[in-house]
Each structure stands twice: as structure tokens, then as C-alpha cells.
C-alpha positions as CSV (number, residue, x, y, z in Angstrom):
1,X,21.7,58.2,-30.3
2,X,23.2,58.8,-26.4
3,X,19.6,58.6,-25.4
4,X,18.9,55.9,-27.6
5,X,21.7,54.2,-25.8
6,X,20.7,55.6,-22.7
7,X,17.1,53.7,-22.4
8,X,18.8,50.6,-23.2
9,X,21.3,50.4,-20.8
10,X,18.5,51.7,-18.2
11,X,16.3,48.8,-18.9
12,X,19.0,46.0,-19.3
13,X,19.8,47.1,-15.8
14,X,16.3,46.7,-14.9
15,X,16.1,43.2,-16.6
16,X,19.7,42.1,-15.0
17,X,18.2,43.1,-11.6
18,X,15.3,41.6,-11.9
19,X,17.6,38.1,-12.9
20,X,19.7,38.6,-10.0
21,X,16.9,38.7,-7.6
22,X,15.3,35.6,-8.9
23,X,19.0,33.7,-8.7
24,X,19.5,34.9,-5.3
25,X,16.0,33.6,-4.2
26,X,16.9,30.2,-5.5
27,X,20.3,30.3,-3.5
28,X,19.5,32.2,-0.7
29,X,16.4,31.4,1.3
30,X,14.3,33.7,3.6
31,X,16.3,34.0,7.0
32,X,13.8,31.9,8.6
33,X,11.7,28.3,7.8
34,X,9.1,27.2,9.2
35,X,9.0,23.1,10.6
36,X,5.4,22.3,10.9
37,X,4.6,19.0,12.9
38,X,1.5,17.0,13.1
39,X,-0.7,16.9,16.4
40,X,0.6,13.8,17.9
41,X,0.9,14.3,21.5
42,X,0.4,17.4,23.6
43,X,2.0,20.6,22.2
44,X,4.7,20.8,24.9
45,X,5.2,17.4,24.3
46,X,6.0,17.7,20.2
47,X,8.0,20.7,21.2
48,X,10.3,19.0,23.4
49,X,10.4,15.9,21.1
50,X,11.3,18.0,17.7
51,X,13.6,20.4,19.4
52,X,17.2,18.7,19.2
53,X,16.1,17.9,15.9
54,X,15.7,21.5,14.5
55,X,18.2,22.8,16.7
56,X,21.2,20.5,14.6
57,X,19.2,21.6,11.6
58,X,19.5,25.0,12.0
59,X,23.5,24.8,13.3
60,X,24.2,23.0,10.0
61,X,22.3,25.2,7.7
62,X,22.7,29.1,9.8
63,X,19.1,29.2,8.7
64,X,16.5,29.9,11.5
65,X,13.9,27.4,11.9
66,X,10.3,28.2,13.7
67,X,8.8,25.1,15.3
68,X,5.2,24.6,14.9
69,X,2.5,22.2,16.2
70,X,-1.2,22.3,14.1
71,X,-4.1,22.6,15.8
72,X,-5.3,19.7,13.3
73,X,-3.5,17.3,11.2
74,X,-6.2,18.9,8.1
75,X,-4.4,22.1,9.1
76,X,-1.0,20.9,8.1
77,X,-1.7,20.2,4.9
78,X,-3.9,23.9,4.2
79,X,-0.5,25.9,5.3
80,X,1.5,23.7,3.2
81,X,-1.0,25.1,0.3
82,X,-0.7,28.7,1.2
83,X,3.0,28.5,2.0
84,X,2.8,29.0,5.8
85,X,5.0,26.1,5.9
86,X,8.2,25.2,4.6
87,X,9.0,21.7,6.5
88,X,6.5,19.6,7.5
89,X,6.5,15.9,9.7
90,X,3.4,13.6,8.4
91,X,1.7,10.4,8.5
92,X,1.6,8.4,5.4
93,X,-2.2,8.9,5.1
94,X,-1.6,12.9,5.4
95,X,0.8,13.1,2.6
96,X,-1.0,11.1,-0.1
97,X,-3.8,13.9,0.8
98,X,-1.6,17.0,0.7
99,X,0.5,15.6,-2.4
100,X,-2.7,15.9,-3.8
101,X,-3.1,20.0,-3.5
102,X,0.3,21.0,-1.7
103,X,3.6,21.4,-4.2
104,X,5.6,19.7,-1.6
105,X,8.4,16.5,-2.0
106,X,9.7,14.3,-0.1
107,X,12.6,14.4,2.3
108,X,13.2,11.2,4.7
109,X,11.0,8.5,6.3
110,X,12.1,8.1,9.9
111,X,13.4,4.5,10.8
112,X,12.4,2.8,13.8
113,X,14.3,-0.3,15.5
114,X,16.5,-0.2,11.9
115,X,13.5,-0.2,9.7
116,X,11.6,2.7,8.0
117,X,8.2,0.7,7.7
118,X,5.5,-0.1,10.0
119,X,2.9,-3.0,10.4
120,X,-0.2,-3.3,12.6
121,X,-1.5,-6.3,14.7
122,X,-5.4,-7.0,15.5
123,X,-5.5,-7.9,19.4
124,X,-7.9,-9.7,22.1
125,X,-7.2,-11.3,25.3
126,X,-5.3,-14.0,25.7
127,X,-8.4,-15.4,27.2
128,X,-10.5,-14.0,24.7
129,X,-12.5,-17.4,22.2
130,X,-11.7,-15.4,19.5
131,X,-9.4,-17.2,17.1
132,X,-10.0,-15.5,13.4
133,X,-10.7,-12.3,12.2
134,X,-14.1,-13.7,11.0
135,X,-15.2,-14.2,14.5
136,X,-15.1,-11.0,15.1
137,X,-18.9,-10.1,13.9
138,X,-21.2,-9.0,16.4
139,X,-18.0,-8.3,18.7
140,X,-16.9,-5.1,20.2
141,X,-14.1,-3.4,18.3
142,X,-12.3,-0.5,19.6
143,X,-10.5,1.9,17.7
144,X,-7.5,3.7,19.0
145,X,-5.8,6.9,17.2
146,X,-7.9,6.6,14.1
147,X,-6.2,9.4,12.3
148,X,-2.9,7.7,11.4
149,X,-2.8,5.1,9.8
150,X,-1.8,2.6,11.9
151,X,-4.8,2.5,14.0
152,X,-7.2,3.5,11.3
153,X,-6.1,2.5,7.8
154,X,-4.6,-0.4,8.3
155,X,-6.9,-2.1,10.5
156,X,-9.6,-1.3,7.9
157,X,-7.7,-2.8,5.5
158,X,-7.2,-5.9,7.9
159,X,-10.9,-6.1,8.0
160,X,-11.9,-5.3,4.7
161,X,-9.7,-8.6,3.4
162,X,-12.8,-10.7,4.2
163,X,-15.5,-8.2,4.3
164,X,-15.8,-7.0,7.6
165,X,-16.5,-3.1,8.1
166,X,-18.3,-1.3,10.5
167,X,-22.0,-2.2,10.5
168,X,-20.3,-6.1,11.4
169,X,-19.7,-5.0,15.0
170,X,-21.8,-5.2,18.1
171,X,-20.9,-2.0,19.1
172,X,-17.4,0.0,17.8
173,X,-16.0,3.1,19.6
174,X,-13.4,5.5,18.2
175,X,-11.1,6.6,21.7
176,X,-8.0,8.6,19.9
177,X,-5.6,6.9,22.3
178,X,-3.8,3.5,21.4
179,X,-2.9,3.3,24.8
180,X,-6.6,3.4,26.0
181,X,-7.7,0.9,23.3
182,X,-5.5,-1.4,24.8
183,X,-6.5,-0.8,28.2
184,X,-10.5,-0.6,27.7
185,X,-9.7,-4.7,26.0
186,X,-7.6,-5.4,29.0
187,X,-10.1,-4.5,31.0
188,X,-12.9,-6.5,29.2
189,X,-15.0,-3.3,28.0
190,X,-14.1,-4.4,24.2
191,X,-13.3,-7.7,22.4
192,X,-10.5,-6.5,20.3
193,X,-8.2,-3.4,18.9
194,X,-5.8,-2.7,16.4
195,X,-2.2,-0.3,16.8
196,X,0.9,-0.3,15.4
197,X,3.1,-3.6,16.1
198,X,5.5,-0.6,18.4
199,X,2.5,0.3,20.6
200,X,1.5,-3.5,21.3
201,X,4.9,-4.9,22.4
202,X,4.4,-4.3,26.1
203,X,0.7,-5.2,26.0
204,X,1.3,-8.3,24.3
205,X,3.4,-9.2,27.1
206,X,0.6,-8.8,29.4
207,X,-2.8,-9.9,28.8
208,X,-3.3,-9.6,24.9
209,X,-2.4,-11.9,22.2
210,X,-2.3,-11.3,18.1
211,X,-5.3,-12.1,15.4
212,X,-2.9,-11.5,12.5
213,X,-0.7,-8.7,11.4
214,X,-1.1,-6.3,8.5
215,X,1.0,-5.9,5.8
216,X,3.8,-2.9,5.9
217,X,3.6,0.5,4.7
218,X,6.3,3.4,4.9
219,X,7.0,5.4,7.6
220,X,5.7,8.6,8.7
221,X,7.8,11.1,6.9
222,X,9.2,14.7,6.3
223,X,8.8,16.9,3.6
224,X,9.1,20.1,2.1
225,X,7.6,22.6,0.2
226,X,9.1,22.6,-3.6
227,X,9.6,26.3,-3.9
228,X,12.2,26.3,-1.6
229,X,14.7,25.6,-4.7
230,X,16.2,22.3,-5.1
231,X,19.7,23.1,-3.5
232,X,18.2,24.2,-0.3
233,X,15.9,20.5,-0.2
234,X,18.9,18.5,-1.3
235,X,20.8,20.0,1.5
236,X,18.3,19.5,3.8
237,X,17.6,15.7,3.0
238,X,21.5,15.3,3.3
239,X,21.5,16.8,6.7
240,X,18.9,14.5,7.8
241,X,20.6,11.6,6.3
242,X,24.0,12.7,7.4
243,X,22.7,11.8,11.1
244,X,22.5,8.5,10.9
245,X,26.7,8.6,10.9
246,X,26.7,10.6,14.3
247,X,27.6,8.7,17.5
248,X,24.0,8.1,18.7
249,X,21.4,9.6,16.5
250,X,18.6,8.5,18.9
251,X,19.9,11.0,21.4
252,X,18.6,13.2,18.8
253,X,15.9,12.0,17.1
254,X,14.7,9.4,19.5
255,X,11.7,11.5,20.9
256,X,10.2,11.8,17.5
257,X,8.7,8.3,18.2
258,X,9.9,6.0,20.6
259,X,12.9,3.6,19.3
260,X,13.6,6.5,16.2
261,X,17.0,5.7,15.3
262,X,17.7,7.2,11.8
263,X,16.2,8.3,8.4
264,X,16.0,6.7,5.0
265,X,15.4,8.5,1.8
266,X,11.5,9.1,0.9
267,X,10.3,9.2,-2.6
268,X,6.8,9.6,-3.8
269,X,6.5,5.9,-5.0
270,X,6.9,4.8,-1.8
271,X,3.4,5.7,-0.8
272,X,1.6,4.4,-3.3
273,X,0.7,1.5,-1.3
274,X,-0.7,3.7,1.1
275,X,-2.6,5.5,-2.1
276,X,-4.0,1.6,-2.7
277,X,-5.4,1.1,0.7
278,X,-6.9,4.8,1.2
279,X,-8.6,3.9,-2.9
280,X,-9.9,0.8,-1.1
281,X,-11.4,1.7,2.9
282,X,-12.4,5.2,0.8
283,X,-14.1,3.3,-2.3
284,X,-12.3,6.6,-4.1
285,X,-9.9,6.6,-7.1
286,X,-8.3,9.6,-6.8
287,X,-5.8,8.1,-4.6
288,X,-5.1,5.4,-7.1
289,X,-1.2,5.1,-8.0
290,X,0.2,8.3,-9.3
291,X,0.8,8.2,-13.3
292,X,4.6,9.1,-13.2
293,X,6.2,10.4,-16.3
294,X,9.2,8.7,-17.8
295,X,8.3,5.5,-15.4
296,X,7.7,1.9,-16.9
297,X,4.5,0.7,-16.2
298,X,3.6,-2.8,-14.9
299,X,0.4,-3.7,-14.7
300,X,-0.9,-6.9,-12.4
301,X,-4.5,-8.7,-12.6
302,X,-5.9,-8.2,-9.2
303,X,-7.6,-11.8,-8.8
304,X,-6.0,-11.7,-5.1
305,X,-6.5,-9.1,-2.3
306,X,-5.0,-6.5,-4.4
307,X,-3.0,-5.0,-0.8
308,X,-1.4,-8.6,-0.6
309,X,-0.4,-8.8,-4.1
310,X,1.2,-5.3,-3.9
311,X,3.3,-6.4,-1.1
312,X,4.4,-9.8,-3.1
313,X,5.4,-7.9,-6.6
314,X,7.0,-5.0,-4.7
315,X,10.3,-6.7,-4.7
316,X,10.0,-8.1,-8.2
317,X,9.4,-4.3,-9.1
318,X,12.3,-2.9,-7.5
319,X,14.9,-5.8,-9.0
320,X,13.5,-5.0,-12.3
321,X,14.3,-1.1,-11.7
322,X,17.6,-1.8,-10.4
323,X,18.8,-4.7,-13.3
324,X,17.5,-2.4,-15.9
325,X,18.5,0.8,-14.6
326,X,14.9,2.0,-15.3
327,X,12.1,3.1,-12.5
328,X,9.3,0.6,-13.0
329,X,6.0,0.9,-11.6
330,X,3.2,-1.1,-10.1
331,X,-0.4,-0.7,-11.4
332,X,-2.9,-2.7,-9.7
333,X,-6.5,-2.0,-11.4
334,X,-9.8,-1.6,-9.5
335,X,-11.0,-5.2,-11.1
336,X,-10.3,-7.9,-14.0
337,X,-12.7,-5.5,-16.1
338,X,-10.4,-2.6,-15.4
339,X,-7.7,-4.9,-16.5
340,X,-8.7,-6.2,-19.6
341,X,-9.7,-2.9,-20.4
342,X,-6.3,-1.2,-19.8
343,X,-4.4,-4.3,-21.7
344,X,-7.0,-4.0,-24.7
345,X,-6.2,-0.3,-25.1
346,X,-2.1,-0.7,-24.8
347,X,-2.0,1.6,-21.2
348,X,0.6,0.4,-19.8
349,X,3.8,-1.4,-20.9
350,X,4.1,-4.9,-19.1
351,X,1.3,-6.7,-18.2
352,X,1.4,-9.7,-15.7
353,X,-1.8,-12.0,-15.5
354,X,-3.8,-15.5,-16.6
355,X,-3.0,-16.8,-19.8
356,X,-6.7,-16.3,-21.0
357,X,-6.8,-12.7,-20.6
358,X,-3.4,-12.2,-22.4
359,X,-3.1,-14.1,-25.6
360,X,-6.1,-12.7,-26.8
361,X,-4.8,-9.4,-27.7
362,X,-2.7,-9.3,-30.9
363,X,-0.9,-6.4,-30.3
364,X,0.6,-7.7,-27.0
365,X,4.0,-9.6,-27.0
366,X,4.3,-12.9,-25.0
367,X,8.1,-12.5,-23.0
368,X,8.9,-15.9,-23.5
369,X,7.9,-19.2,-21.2
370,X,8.3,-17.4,-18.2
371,X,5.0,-19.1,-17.3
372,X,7.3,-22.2,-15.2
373,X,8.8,-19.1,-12.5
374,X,7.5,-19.2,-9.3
375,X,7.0,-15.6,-8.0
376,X,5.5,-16.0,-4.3
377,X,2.7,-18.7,-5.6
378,X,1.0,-15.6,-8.0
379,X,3.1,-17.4,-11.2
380,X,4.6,-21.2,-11.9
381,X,1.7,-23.8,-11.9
382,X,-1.6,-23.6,-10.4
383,X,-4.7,-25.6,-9.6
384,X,-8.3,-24.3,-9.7
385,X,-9.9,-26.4,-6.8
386,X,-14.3,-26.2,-6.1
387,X,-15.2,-25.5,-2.0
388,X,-18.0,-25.6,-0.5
389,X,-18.8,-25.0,3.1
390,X,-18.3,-28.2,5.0
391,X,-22.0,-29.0,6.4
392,X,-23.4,-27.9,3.3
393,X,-25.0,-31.2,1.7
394,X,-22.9,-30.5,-0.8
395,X,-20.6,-33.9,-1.8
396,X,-19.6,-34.0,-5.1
397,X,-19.9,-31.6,-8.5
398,X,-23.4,-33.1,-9.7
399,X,-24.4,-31.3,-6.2
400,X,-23.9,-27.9,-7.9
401,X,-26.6,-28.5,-10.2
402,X,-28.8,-25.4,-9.9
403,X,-26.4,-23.9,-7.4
404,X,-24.9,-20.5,-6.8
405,X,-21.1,-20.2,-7.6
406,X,-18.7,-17.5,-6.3
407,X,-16.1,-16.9,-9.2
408,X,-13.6,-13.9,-9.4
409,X,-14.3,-13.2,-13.2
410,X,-15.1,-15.0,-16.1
411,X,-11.3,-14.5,-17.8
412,X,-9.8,-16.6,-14.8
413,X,-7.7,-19.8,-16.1
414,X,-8.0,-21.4,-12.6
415,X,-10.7,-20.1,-10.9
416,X,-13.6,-20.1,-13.5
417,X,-12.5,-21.9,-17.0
418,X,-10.6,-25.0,-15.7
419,X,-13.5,-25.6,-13.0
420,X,-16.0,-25.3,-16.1
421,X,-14.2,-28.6,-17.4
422,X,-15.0,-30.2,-13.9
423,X,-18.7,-29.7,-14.6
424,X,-19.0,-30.6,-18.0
425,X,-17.1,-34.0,-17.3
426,X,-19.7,-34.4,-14.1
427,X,-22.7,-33.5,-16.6
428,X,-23.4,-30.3,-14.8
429,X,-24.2,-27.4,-17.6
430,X,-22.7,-24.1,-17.1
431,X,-26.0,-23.1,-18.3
432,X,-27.6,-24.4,-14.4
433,X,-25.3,-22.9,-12.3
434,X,-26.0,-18.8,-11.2
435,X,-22.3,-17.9,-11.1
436,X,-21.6,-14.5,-9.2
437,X,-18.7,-12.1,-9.6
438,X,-16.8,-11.4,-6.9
439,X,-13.3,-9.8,-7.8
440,X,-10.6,-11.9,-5.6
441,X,-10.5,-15.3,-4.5
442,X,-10.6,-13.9,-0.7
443,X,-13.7,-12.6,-1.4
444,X,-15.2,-15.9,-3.4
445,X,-14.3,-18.1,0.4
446,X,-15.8,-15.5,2.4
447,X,-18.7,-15.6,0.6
448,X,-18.7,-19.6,0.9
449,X,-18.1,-19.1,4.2
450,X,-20.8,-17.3,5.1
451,X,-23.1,-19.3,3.2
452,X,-24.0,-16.0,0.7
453,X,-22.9,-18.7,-2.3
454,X,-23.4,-22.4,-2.3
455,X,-19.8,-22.6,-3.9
456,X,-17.4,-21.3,-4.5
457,X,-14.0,-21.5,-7.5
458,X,-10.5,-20.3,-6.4
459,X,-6.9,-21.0,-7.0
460,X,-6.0,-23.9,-4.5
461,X,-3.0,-21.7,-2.4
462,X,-5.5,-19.2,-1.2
463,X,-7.2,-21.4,1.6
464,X,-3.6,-21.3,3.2
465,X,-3.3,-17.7,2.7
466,X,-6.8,-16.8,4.5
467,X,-5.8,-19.2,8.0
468,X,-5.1,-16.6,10.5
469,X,-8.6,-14.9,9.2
470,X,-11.1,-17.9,9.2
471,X,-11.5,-21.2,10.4
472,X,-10.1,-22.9,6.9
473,X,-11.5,-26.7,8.2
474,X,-15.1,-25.3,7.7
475,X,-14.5,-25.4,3.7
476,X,-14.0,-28.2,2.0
477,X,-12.9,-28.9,-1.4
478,X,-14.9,-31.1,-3.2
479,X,-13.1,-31.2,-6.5
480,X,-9.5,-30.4,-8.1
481,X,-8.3,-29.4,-11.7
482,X,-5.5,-30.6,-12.9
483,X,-2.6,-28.6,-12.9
484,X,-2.0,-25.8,-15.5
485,X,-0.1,-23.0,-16.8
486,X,0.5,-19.7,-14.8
487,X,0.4,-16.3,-15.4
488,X,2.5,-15.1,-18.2
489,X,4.0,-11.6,-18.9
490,X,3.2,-9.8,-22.2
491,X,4.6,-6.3,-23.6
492,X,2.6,-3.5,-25.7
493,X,4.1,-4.6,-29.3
494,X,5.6,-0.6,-29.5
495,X,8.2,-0.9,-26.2
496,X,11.3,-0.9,-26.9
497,X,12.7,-4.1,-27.9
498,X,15.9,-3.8,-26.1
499,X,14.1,-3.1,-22.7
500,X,11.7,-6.4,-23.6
501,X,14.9,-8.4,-23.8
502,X,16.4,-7.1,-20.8
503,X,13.3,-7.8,-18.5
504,X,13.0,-11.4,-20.3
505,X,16.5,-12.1,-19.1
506,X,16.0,-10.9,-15.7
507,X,12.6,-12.4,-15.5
508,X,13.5,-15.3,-15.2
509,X,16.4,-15.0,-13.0
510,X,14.6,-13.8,-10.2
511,X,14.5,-15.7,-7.3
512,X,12.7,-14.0,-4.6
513,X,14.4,-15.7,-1.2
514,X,17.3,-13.3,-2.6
515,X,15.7,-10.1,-2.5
């Protein structure tokens, strides 16, 4: 029995050690952590930058920190993997990649001039005859620090909006320096450039003048590797937060990039609009918006340039996750196709699109006549209008006879179904026109524009939306429907009544000039 009793206690020992070690490896961290920074700038540079940065770190946590520049930003996220890295500093781009493989979470977005998100402009001379982003085929484009995002991504994206990629240019040249991009089109070797709005300022005071700007995306961030326990990372993000209350917290973090004046809070979601634009420049859906558990989904039909209509809902997104006191999220679909066929087989939970896609489907639940709000000219009324390209010959609908038509899909209430009305009054059958698909209205008028279709149908507010990228007064609209309904929201017929309710109510109080 004593040695009965013996082996027991022995081994419970064993077990309660074991416990203990695990408990104390939760609570107490290794004696040292290792900050790991992206190649930016020189070494000695990043070094001097970061330093008064991990210095207050490690005073306010009597941990030892070991400051770290990689060779290559791809290297960054391979020692996150392996665990040769326990903080890390990257560009939105980087993290989407290494959230991918790397068990890592977010810490804080850095904030410069007061705000922790970025946008890019597209440049030329000020004496340059470029006026539109169109006119820049069979120009010179040059790129500057391609890796991050603000001189690669976004400028794609900027691009992309009406069609324009690589094989457009004359010649395009990849430099790795925003400041020599903007030099080499000072100096008349390129036509045009594209940096972060921070790195223009000063050019754009001398010699260089803005195309158009991109949308924003988040800053460049910090992060850290999950199996550091979750009190060590929510002391961490505190600390970094907590030094936006000291005296000047640019004397301290105003090196990281120039006019760095404090950190906001970074959470995943943040970056799925950087997800979105790397699914679109890389034609790849693995970095389509993250499935999130516990999250309700709102899915949007991506008749527009899905970036832009990203942008618009984000807002409407967060007041609905605030007023409800649930975490909403934004699902934008690859096309209408992808759309219809997520709404037909209930994936998702709120569903905002045209009236002829939605009231189809039985199992869905119309939220009332929301129909009459205005949210940033996506909802409320519309008109379907018919261009053409002025020059074309083209004068009236009986001169689409035979024609070929850009549409977006064949669901849309105002840019295919109420134009089909404007050809059967005009005699013309659907049956003689060779519609084509082409996704988003942006896409339909650069295809008009070109003079790839004959025609082309779109929702009237878009013209306005594509002036700082073409030359609008070479379109004309030969044709208008009358006004109809808007989008509408519908619910999967299995949510949660009370939650329908709620976002009904708030819906329709929305007013987006307040938020």
C-alpha cells in the first residue's frame, strides 16, 4: 500500500511540474524577444530609426529585445514561421502573405499626420499633356519601391480601374526608389509615377502635378507571434498605445516613417481591403476576405469597381457593428455569377444588391422598403442610361441594330433589363444586338471608350465617377430610362429575427455625411 501510495504521489509530482512549467511559459516569457523589421532603408538606417522605440519597450516590460533588419521582406515572414521572430514591423501587402502561413496577430498600425491609413497619387509634369489616366497608353511609366504597397499595389489597382496593366506602356521600368521615380519624371526620362501621397508632397510642389488619387488602405503595422501568450501581446499592444499620451511621441517614433506620430489598434479585418486588391492585381483568391467565425456576413453585388465599392460600404459596415453590437463583415464576390450563386445557396447572412437578383429567391427576406436610402449613390433611385462613343455614327437606339453592347451581367435592373425596354419601344430586338459581359460598369465605358464595343449600358452616376480617368465628353448618351427602384437588402430566412429587426431599424437611419 506505502508503495502504492508512493508511485502516485511520484507521478502527480511529475504531472503538477509539468503544469507549472506550461503556466509559467504563458506568464513568463523567454528573457529575450526578438523585433524583426522590414528592409526599408539601409540597415544602419532602420537601426537608428527603431531604436528609441525598443528601447521604451524594453524599460516598460524588463524584457530584452534584439533588433533585427531582414535581408528580404520574404524573409520576414519565413522567421515569423519558424519562430525566429517574436515582433515584427510590416507592410500591409506582407502581412496578408504571412497571416497566410505565420500564427502571428496584430498589434498597432502606426499613424501618420493623425491618420493610420495611406493613399497614393499617379503623377506627371506639370507640363506634361497628360490629363487622364487613359492617356497614359503607350507612355512611359516608372515604378518606384514596388514592394510596398504604395508604389506597387495600389498604383496597379489605380490602373487596373480601366484596364490598363503593363503591356499598355511604351516602356515601364521598376527603380526601387520613390525618390528616383520622381526624379527620372522631373527630369523628363518617364511620363508618369505613382508613391504614397507622403512621398509626393514636396515634389508636387515642384514640377509634378496629380492624375487622381487611390483609395486608402491601413497602415503599415506591427505584429506578433501568437505563442507568445495573450498577456504578454495585450501588454505589448498597450505599451504601444500608451505612447500616444507621452509629451511628444514623435520624438520617439518619428523615425519609423517620416511625420509617425502615434499608433492605433490593428485587427485582422482591417486588411481585408488590402486582401481585395492583392485577389485582384494577382487574379488569385486565396487572398479573398478571410471567413471569420462568429462574424455577420454582408454580402454586396460587385456591379462597380469592387475596390471603390469597398471603400463606400466600409462605413455602413462599421455603424452596423457598432448599433448592433455585432462584428459585421464585408464580402465582395469575384462577379454577379459568384453573387447569385452565394445568395442562391444561403452563404452569407445580408445580401445588398439589384432588385432582380434578390426577389427571386424564396428563402431570402426582403428588410423592408429600404430601397428609397441613399448610401453614396450604390442605393436610392437609379437610371440605366445607353453611351456610345461620341464620333461613332451612332445617334439614336434604332442605330444599335446589329451592334455590340457592353453590359455588366444579365441580372442588372439598370444596366441591362431597363435598357432592354429602350430597345423594344425603338423596335430593336434583343435578339440583334451581340451583348458582352463585362463585370462593372467601369469596365462596360472603357470598353466604349476604346471602341472594343459599339455600346455600351451603365448606371447614369458612373460617367461622373470615371472623370479624373478618361476624357468623359468623348461618350455620349444617347438614351435614358426612366427612373427606378434601387438595390434592396434581403436576409437568409434562418438569421435571427431579432438581429433582422435591428439592422432594419438602423438601416434606414444611416446617413453617411455623419459617419
Amino acid at each position: 500500500m506505502m508503495k502504492y501510495f508512493a508511485f502516485i504521489t511520484k507521478y502527480a509530482a511529475i504531472i503538477l511540474s509539468v503544469l507549472s512549467i506550461a503556466i509559467v511559459s504563458e506568464a513568463a516569457p523567454s528573457k529575450q524577444l526578438t523585433m524583426l523589421l522590414i528592409p526599408l532603408r539601409s540597415p544602419s538606417a532602420m537601426y537608428r530609426d527603431f531604436l528609441p522605440l525598443k528601447r521604451y519597450i524594453e524599460g516598460q516590460l524588463n524584457i530584452k529585445i534584439r533588433l533585427r533588419v531582414a535581408q528580404k521582406s520574404s524573409d520576414v515572414v519565413k522567421e515569423l514561421k519558424n519562430g525566429n521572430a517574436d515582433i515584427a514591423y510590416l507592410c500591409p501587402t506582407l502581412y496578408c502573405r504571412a497571416f497566410e502561413t505565420a500564427n502571428i496577430e496584430p498589434l498597432v498600425r502606426i499613424r501618420i499626420d493623425g491618420k493610420s491609413s495611406y493613399r497614393s497619387v499617379l503623377l506627371v509634369r506639370k507640363d506634361s499633356p497628360i490629363r487622364y489616366t487613359a492617356d497614359l497608353i503607350d507612355k512611359t511609366f516608372v515604378y518606384g519601391r514596388y514592394a510596398c504597397p504604395g508604389s506597387g499595389l495600389l498604383p496597379e489597382i489605380m490602373l487596373t480601374r480601366i484596364g490598363i496593366t503593363d503591356n499598355d506602356f511604351f516602356d515601364v521600368v521598376k527603380l526601387g526608389s520613390d525618390e528616383s521615380a520622381l526624379t527620372a519624371v522631373m527630369a523628363k526620362m518617364f511620363d508618369a509615377t505613382a508613391v504614397p501621397e507622403t512621398v509626393a508632397g514636396p515634389f508636387m510642389k515642384n514640377g509634378l502635378r496629380d492624375i487622381r488619387y487611390s483609395n486608402p488602405i491601413p497602415q503599415y503595422l506591427f505584429v506578433a507571434r501568437k505563442s507568445l501568450g495573450k498577456a504578454l501581446i495585450k501588454k505589448l499592444r498597450n505599451i504601444m498605445i500608451g505612447i500616444n499620451s507621452l509629451e511628444n511621441p514623435g520624438s520617439m517614433i518619428g523615425g519609423i516613417e517620416k511625420g509617425t506620430d502615434g499608433f492605433d489598434i490593428a485587427e485582422d479585418g482591417d486588411y481585408d481591403i488590402v486582401r481585395l486588391l492583392m485577389r485582384i492585381v494577382d487574379n488569385n483568391s486565396k487572398f479573398s476576405s478571410r471567413s471569420r467565425k462568429d462574424v455577420v456576413r454582408f454580402v454586396v453585388e460587385p456591379e462597380y469597381f469592387v475596390p471603390d465599392m469597398f471603400t463606400k460600404l466600409t462605413p455602413l459596415i462599421e455603424y452596423l457593428s457598432e448599433r448592433t453590437g455585432r462584428r459585421f463583415q464585408l464580402i465582395m464576390p469575384s462577379d454577379t455569377d459568384a453573387f447569385v450563386a452565394m445568395q442562391e445557396k444561403g452563404d452569407g447572412d445580408f445580401f445588398f444588391g439589384s432588385i432582380g437578383i434578390l426577389t427571386h429567391n424564396k428563402a431570402m427576406n426582403l428588410l423592408g422598403n429600404i430601397w428609397s436610402i441613399s448610401i453614396n449613390n450604390i442605393s436610392g433611385e437609379r437610371r440605366g442610361v445607353i453611351i456610345v462613343k461620341t464620333g461613332s455614327g451612332i445617334k439614336s437606339v434604332k442605330g444599335l441594330y446589329g451592334k455590340k453592347i457592353g453590359i455588366t451581367s444579365l441580372y442588372s435592373d439598370d444596366g441591362y433589363k431597363s435598357q432592354l425596354k429602350l430597345l423594344e419601344k425603338s423596335g430593336v430586338p434583343a435578339g440583334a444586338i451581340d451583348f458582352v459581359k463585362l463585370n462593372t460598369y467601369e469596365n462596360v465605358v472603357k470598353n466604349v471608350y476604346e471602341g472594343s464595343v459599339d455600346a455600351g449600358f451603365i448606371n447614369e452616376t458612373v460617367l461622373y465617377s470615371l472623370r479624373k480617368d478618361l476624357d468623359v465628353s468623348k461618350i455620349a448618351i444617347i438614351d435614358r430610362t426612366p427612373k427606378i427602384k434601387g438595390w434592396i437588402l434581403v436576409s437568409r430566412d434562418t438569421l435571427d429575427n431579432r438581429l433582422i429587426k435591428r439592422v432594419t431599424k438602423y438601416i434606414t437611419e444611416y446617413n453617411p455625411r455623419l459617419q
